[in-house]
LUMDOBA-725353 format. One record per residue (C-alpha): residue in one letter; x, y, z. Coordinates in steps of 0.5 Angstrom, whole numbers, plus 500, padded with zeros to 3 digits. Each point is the difference from the previous one (the first is absolute). Example, Ala and Ser with C-alpha at 12.3 -4.5 7.8 and 13.67 -1.06 7.14 Angstrom:
2
ATOM:a:525:491:516
ATOM:s:502:507:498
REM end
This chain:
270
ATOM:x:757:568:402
ATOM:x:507:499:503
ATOM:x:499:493:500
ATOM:x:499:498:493
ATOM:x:505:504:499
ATOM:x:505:497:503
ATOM:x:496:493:498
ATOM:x:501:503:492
ATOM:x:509:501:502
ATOM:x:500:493:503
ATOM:x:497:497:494
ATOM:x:504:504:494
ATOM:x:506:498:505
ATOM:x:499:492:499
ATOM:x:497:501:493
ATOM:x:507:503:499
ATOM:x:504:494:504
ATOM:x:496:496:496
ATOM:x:502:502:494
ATOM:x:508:501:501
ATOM:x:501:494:503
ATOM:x:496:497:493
ATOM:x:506:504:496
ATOM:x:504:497:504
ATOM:x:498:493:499
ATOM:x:501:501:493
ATOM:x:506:502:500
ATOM:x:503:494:504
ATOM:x:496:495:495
ATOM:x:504:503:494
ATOM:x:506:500:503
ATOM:x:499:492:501
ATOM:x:498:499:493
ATOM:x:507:501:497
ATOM:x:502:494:505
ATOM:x:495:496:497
ATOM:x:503:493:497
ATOM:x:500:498:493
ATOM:x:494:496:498
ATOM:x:501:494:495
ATOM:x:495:495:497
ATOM:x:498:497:494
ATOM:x:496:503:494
ATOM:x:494:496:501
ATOM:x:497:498:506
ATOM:x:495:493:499
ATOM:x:500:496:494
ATOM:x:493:496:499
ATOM:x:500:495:496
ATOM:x:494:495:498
ATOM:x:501:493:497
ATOM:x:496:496:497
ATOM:x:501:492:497
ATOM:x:501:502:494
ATOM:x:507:505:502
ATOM:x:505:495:500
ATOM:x:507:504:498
ATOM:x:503:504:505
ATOM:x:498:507:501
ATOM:x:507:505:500
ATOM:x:499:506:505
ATOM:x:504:504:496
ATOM:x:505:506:502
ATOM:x:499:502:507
ATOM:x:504:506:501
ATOM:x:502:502:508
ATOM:x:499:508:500
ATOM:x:501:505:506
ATOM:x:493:502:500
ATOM:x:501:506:506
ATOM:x:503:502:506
ATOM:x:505:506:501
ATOM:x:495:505:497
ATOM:x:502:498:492
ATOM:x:508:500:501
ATOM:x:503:493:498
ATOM:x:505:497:503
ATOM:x:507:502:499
ATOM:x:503:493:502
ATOM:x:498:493:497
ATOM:x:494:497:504
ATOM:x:500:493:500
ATOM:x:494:495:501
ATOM:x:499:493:499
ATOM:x:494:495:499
ATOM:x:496:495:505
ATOM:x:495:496:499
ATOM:x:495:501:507
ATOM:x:499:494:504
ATOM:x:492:502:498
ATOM:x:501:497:493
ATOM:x:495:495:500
ATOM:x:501:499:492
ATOM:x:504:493:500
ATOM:x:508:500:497
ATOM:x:498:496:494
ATOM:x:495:505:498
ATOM:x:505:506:499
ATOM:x:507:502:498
ATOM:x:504:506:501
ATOM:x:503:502:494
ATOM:x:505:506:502
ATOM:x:507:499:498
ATOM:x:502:504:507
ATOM:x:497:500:507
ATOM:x:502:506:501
ATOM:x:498:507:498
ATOM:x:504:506:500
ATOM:x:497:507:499
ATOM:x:506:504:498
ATOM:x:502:507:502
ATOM:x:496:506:498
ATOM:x:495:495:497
ATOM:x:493:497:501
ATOM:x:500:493:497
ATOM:x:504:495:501
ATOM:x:504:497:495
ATOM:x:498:492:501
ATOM:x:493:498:499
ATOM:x:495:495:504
ATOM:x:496:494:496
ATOM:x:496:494:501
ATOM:x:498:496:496
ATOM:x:492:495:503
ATOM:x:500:493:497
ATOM:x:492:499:500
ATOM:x:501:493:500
ATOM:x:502:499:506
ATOM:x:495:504:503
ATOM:x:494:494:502
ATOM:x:493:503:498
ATOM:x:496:503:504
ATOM:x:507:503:505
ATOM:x:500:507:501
ATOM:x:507:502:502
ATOM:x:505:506:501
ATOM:x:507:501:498
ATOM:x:503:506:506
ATOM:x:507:504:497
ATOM:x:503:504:505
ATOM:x:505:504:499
ATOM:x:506:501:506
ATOM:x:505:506:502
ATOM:x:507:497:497
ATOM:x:504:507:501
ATOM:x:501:508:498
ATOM:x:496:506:502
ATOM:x:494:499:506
ATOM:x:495:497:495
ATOM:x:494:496:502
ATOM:x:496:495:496
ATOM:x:493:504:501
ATOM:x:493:496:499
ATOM:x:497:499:495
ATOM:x:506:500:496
ATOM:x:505:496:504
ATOM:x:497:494:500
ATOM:x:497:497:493
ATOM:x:494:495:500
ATOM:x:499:497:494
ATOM:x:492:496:502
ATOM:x:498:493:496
ATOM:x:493:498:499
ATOM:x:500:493:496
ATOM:x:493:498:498
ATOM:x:495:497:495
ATOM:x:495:506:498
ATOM:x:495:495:495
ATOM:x:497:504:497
ATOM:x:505:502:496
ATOM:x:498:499:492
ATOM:x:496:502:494
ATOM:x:493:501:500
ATOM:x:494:502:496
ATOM:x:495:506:501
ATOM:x:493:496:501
ATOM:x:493:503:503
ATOM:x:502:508:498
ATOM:x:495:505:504
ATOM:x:501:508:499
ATOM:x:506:503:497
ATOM:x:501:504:494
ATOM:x:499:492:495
ATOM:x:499:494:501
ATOM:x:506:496:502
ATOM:x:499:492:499
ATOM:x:506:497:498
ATOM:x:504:505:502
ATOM:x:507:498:501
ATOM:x:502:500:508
ATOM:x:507:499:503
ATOM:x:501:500:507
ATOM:x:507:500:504
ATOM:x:501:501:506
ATOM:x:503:506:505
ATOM:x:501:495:506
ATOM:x:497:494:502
ATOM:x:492:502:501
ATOM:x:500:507:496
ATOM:x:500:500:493
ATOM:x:500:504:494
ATOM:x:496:499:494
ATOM:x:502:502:493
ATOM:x:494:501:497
ATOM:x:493:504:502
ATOM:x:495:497:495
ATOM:x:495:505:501
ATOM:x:504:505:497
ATOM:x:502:501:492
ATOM:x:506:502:502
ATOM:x:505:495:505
ATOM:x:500:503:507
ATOM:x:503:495:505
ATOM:x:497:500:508
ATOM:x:503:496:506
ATOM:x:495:495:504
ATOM:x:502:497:507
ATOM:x:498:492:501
ATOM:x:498:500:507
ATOM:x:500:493:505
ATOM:x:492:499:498
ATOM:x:501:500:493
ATOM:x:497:507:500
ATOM:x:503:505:496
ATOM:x:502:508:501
ATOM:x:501:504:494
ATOM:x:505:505:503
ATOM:x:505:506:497
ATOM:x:499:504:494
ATOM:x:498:499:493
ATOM:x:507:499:496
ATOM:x:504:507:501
ATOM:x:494:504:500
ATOM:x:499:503:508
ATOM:x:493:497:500
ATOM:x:499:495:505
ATOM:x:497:493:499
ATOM:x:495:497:505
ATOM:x:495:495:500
ATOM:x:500:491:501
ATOM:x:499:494:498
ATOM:x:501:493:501
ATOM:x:505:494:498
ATOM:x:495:494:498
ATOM:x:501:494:501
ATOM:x:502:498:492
ATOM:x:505:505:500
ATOM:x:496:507:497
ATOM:x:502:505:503
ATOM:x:493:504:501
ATOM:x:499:507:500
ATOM:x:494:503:504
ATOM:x:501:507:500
ATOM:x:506:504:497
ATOM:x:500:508:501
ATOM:x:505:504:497
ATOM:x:499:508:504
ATOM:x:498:505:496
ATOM:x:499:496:494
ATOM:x:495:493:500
ATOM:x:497:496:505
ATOM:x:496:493:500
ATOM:x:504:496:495
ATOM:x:501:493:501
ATOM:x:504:494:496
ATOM:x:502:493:501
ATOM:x:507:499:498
ATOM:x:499:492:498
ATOM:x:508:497:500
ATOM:x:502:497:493
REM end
C-alpha cells in the first residue's frame, strides 16, 4: 500500500511540473507577440485569367491596394511603412504581353494606417500571348523602410496567372433528340461559353420549361463529363456524353440530384 502511495505523490508532483511549465511557456509566447513585425500584402493574391482568340483588347487588373494584413496583434504602425514592387525572376509571361501601370513604384503605408496611399495596376495585352501559352506574371513586394515590417506570404507576393487557348466549342447551338425532363426541348436555343480552356458553361438546359444552365468538361478523348450544380440551385449535376466527330455535342446521361435522372440531347451547332 506505501508503495502505491508514494507512485500516487510522484505522479500528482510530475502532473503538476507539467502543468506550471505549460503556464509558463504561454506566458513567453504572449511576451513575443508584441514583438511581431508588421505584415504587409496586396489585397488579392492570384488573379486567373483565360483568353481566347476572340480576346483582343487589353484587360486592366484595376486598383490593387497594398494593405497591413496582420502583425502586431492588430495595433498599426505608428510611423510610415514603406515598400516597393519587383517583378520575380519566376515570371515567365513575356514583357511584351504586360504592362505596369502604377504611377509610383513605391507604396507608403502612412502612420496609424491600414492601407497605403499609392495603388498597384497592371494591365495583359492578350495579343501578345501566343495561343496555346500559359504563363505567370510574379509581383513582389520589397521592404523599403519604417516600422519592423515584413511582406508575409500569400499576400507579398502577387501572381497574376495567363491561359491563352482555343475552347472550340464556343457558340450557338440547338436542342435536338431531347429524352426525359419536365418537356420536349427540340429546337431550343444553347449558348455555350467557356470558364476555361476545357470546362464550359451551357446556357440553356433544354429539358426544362425554365432556362437552367449547367457546366460540362470536354476531356482529351472527346468524352464529356457534366460537372457542378444545376445554375445557382446546390443540386449537383453528373452524367457524360461525348463530342461527335460532326461537331454534336451528345448527351448520354444527364442527372440532376434530387430532381431528374437519365435526360439526354444532342446539342447541334448552328
Amino acid at each position: 500500500m506505501k508503495i502505491k502511495t508514494i507512485k500516487l505523490i510522484l505522479v500528482t508532483l510530475i502532473g503538476s511540473f507539467l502543468s506550471v511549465s505549460c503556464l509558463v511557456d504561454d506566458e513567453v509566447d504572449s511576451s513575443i507577440l508584441g514583438e511581431t513585425p508588421f505584415v504587409v500584402g496586396f489585397e488579392r493574391a492570384t488573379d486567373n485569367y483565360i483568353f481566347t482568340p476572340a480576346d483582343t483588347q487589353p484587360q486592366s487588373s484595376g486598383d490593387i491596394h497594398v494593405v497591413i494584413v496582420g502583425g502586431d496583434q492588430g495595433v498599426n504602425p505608428p510611423s510610415d511603412v514603406v515598400f516597393r514592387y519587383e517583378i520575380d525572376s519566376a515570371t515567365t509571361l513575356s514583357d511584351s504581353a504586360y504592362n505596369i501601370t502604377s504611377t509610383s513604384e513605391i507604396f507608403t503605408i502612412p502612420a496609424n494606417g491600414e492601407v497605403a496611399n499609392e495603388i498597384f495596376s497592371y494591365e495583359i495585352i492578350p495579343t501578345n500571348i501566343p495561343l496555346g501559352e500559359e504563363a505567370s506574371l510574379i509581383i513582389n513586394l520589397i521592404y523599403v523602410s519604417g516600422p519592423n515590417s515584413v511582406a508575409g506570404l500569400p499576400f507579398g507576393q502577387l501572381v497574376v496567372n495567363v491561359n491563352r487557348c482555343n475552347p472550340f466549342l464556343i457558340g450557338d447551338y440547338t436542342a435536338a433528340n431531347t429524352v426525359g425532363g419536365s418537356s420536349n426541348g427540340d429546337g431550343e436555343a444553347v449558348v455555350v461559353t467557356a470558364i476555361n480552356c476545357n470546362t464550359y458553361q451551357a446556357s440553356n438546359l433544354p429539358n426544362f420549361n425554365s432556362v437552367q444552365f449547367f457546366d460540362f468538361i470536354l476531356n482529351e478523348d472527346n468524352t464529356i463529363t457534366l460537372t457542378g450544380t444545376l445554375s445557382n440551385f446546390s443540386n449537383l449535376v453528373t452524367g457524360s456524353g461525348i463530342l461527335l466527330p460532326n461537331g454534336t455535342i451528345q448527351i448520354d446521361d444527364f442527372d440532376i440530384e434530387d430532381n431528374a435522372q437519365d435526360m439526354s440531347f444532342d446539342l447541334v451547332p448552328n
